[in-house]
N, C-alpha and C positions, 0 to 999 in steps of 0.2 A: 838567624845567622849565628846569636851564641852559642847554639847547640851543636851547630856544624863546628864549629871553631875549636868546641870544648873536646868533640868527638874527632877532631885531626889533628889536634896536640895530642890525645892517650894514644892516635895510634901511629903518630912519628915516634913519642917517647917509648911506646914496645918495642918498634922496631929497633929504633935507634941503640937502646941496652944490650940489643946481642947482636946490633952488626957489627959495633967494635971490636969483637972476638971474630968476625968472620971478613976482616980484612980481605981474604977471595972473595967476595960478593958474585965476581963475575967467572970466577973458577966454573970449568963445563957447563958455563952459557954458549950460546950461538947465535951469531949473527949473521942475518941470512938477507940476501936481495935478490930481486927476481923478475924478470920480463917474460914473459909469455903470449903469444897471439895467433888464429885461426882465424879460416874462412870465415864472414857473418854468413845468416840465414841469406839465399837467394828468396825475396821478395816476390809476388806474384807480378803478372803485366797488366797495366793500371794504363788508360787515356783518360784523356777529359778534352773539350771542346772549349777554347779561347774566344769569347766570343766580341768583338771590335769594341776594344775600346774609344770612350769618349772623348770630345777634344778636354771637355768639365769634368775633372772626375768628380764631381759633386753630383752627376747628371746620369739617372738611373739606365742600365743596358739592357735592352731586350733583344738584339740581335745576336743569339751565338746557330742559327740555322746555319749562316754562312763562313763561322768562326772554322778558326784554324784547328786539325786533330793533331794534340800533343802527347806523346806517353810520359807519363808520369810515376814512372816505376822508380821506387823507392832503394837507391842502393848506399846500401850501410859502409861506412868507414869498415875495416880491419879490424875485429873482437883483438880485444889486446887486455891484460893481467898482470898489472906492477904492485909489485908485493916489498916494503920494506918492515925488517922486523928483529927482535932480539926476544932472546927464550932460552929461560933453565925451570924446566917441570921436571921432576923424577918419574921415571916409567914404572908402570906399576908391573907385577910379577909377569900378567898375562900377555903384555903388552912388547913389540917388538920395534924398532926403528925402521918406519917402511921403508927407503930409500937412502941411497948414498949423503941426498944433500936436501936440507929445509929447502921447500918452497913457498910456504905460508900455507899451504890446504892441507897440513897436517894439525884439523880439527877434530880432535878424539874429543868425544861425550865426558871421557875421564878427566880431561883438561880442567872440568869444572865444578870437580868434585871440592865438597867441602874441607875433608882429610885428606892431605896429601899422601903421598907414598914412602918421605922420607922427612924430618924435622927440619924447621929451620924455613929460608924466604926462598916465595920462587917468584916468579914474574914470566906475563908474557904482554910482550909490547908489539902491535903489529898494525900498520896501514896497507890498505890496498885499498886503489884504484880501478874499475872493474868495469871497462865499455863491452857492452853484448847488444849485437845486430841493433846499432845507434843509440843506445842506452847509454849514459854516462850516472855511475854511480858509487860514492867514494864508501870508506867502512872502513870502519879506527876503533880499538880494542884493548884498554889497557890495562893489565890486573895484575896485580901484586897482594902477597899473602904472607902470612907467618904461621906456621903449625907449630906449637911445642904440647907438652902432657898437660899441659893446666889450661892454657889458651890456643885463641884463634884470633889471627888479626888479618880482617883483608879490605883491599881502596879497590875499586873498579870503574872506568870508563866506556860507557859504551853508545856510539855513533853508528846506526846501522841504518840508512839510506835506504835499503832495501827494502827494510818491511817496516819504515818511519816511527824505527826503534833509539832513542838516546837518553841517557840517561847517569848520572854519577854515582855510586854507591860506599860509605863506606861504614864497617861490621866492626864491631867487637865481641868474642864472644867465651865464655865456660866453656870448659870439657871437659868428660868425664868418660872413660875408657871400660868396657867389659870385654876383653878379648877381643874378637872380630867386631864388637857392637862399640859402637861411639854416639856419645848422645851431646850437646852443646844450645846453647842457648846464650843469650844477650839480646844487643839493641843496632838497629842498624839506621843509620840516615842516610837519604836517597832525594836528590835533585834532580829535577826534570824539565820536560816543557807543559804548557798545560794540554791534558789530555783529558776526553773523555766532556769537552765543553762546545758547542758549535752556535759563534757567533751568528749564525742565520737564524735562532730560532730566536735571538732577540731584536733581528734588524724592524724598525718600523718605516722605513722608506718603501719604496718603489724597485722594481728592477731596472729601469733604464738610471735611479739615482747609483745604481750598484756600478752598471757597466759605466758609467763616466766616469767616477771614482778612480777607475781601474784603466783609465789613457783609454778607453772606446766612446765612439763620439758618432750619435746617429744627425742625420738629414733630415730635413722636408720630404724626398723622395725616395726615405724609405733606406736611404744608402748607409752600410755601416761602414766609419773608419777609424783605425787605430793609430795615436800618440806615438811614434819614436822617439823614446826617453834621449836617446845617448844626441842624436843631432835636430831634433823638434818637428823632422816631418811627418805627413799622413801617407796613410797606408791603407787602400781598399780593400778591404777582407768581404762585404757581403751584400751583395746588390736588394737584400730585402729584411724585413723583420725578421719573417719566419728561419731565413738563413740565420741570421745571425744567433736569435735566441737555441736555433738546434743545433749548430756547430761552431760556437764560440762562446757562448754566453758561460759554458760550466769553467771554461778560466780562469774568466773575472769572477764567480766565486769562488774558486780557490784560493785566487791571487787575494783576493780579501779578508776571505779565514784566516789565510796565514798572516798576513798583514795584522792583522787584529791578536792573534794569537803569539806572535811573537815581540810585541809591543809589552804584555801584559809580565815578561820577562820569567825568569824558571823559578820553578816551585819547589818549594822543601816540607820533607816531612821527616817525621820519625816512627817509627814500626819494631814490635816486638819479633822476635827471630827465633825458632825452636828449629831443631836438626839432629837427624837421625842418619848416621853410614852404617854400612855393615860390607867388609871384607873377608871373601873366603875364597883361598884356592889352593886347589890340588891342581898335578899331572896332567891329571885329564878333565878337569871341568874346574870353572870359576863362575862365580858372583862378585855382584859389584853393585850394590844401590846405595842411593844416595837422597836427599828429600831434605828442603828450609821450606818451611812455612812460615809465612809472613801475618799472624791470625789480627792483630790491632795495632791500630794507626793514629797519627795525629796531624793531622795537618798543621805548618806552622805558615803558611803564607794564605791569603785570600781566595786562588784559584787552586788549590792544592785539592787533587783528586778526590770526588764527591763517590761514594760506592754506595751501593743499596747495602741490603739486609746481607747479601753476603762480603764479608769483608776479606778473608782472605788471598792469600797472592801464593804463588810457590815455585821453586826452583829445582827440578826434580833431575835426576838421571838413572839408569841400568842398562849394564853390560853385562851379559852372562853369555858362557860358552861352554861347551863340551864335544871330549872327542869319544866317541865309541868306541873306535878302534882306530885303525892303520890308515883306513879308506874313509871312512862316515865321521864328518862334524855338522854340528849347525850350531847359529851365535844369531845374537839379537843385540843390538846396540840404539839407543835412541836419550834423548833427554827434549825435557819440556818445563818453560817458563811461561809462567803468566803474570805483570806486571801491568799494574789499571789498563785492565781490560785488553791487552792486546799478548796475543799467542805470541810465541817462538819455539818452534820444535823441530826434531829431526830423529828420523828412526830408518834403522839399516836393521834387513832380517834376510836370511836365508842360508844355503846349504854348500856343503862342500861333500865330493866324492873324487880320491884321489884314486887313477886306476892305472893298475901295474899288474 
C-alpha cells in the first residue's frame, strides 16, 4: 500500500503542476448521455410438463404422466443502452468525428494509445449499463493521462462485466522522441481481484458440504431445496440427485468461488513498463502502432498473480489505412491486451469501393 500511495502522490503532483496553467481543463470536453433500446432476440418455443404437486414438498414426485403442458418460452425484457460520460481525447490526423453527437460507442483503438495526438491531460470517463436479450451487464472506464516531451502520466479504471475484466492501473513513465518513433519506459502499479487462483482445487470436503454452504439443502428422498436468503423460505428446484448435481449444482460452485475469492480482498503489484509508438501519415495512407510490455513483476500482496516461466503482459494496438485512388481503400484497426492471463481484443478489417 506504500507504493500505491507513493505512486499516486508523483502522479497528482505531475498533474497537478500544469493544470494550474490550464485553468480550461474542461475546454472542448464533452458531455454526453444516452438511452438506446431494440427488439431482444425471439427465443425459440420451449414446453415442459407440471407434474402434480405434493401436498409435502419434502415428498418426492413421480407423477408428471398426467401433469399439466406448459410452454415455457423464454421472453426477454427490451435490450436497452444507457451510456453516461464525459471526454476530451484529441483526434488524431487520420481520424474524423463520426457523428453529430457522443454516444459512448465511439471506441476507437486509438483512444488507447500510449502518445496522444496533442500535449497536455486528456480523460475519458464513461459508464454504461448494457441489458441484451435478458442479460444485465454494467461497464465503467476511467482514464486520464498527461503527455508532455519528457513524460507520461496516466490512472486507469477498469470494470468490464463482460469479459470479468477489472482492474486499477496507475503509470509513470520517460520519453524520449525520434520523429515519428517514441520510445518511454517507467514503472506501473496495478490492483485487482485475485485471478488466475481456483478455490476448488484446495476444497477438501464433500460436494453436498459445497451445495449447503451455498442455501441448497437436499432430503431423505432424494429432493433438492433452496434457501430464500431475503424472507427464509424453501424453494423446490429438483426432485433427484442426478437433477440437481446436472442442473444446478455448477451455481453453488460459482457462488463459492466467488465467495472465497472476493473475501480474500484486491491484489497489488508492481511491473516494469517499456513502450514503443510510431506515427506516420500522409494524404493517402497512415500508420499508427502502438505496444507497452509489461516483462517483470512483483507481487506486493499474498494472492497477487502467480505466472509461469512466461512473465510477460502487453497492451498493444494498430490502425493503418490507405487510399489507392478516388474508388479503392482498405484499413485494419484492432488492439489487444493481455493482463494475468485473460485476453481483451477487437479487430475491424476490410474494404472500401466508392462507385461513381
Amino acid at each position: 500500500m506504500e507504493v500505491l500511495k507513493k505512486l499516486l502522490y508523483i502522479t497528482l503532483l505531475l498533474i497537478a503542476h500544469n493544470v494550474y496553467a490550464q485553468l480550461d481543463i474542461l475546454r472542448f470536453s464533452t458531455f454526453y448521455a444516452s438511452f438506446s433500446t431494440n427488439t431482444p432476440q425471439i427465443m425459440p418455443t420451449s414446453f415442459e410438463v407440471e407434474g402434480i404437486p405434493p401436498a409435502n414438498p419434502w415428498e418426492h414426485v413421480d407423477n408428471f404422466v398426467d401433469g399439466e403442458l406448459v410452454e415455457t418460452t423464454q421472453i426477454n425484457d427490451p435490450n436497452i443502452v444507457i451510456t453516461l460520460g464525459l471526454r476530451k481525447i484529441a483526434r488524431f490526423d487520420y481520424q474524423r468525428k463520426q457523428n453529430n453527437f457522443y454516444t459512448g460507442n465511439e471506441h476507437e483503438a486509438s483512444d488507447y494509445a500510449t502518445i496522444s495526438n496533442a500535449p497536455g491531460i486528456e480523460y475519458l470517463f464513461q459508464y454504461s449499463f448494457n441489458r441484451n436479450n435478458g442479460v444485465d451487464v454494467s461497464q465503467q472506464e476511467y482514464n486520464v493521462r498527461y503527455i508532455s516531451k519528457m513524460f507520461t502520466v496516466k490512472a486507469n479504471y477498469v470494470d468490464n462485466k463482460l469479459i470479468d475484466l477489472k482492474y486499477s492501473l496507475g503509470e509513470v513513465r520517460l520519453r524520449k522522441s525520434f520523429g515519428s518513433l517514441d520510445f518511454t519506459f517507467g514503472v506501473a502499479h496495478r490492483s485487482h481481484p485475485v485471478y488466475g487462483c481456483n478455490p476448488m482445487d484446495d476444497y477438501q470436503g464433500t460436494w453436498e458440504e459445497i451445495a449447503i454452504s451455498e442455501m441448497y439443502l437436499p432430503t431423505a428422498n432424494g429432493i433438492w431445496m433452496q434457501i430464500d436468503e431475503e424472507n427464509g423460505s424453501l424453494e423446490w428446484i429438483a426432485g433427484s440427485d442426478n437433477e440437481f448435481y446436472k442442473y444446478h449444482f455448477g451455481r453453488a460452485v460459482n457462488n463459492y468461488n466467488k465467495r472465497i475469492l472476493d473475501g480474500l480482498g484486491l491484489q497489488q503489484e508492481i511491473s516494469a513498463v517499456l513502450g514503443l509508438d510510431y506515427y506516420l501519415y500522409r494524404n493517402n495512407y497512415w500508420l499508427h502502432a502502438w505496444g507497452s510490455v509489461y516483462p517483470a513483476h512483483k507481487g506486493l500482496t499474498d494472492f497477487s498473480y502467480q505466472r509461469d516461466a512466461s512473465q510477460e503482459e502487453w497492451d498493444t494496438g494498430l490502425i493503418f489505412g490507405v487510399n489507392f485512388n478516388k474508388h479503392f481503400s482498405i484499413f485494419v484497426e484492432g488492439k489487444h491486451l493481455k493482463f494475468w492471463g485473460l485476453p481483451s481484443y477487437e479487430l475491424k478489417t476490410g474494404i472500401n469501393y466508392l462507385i461513381f
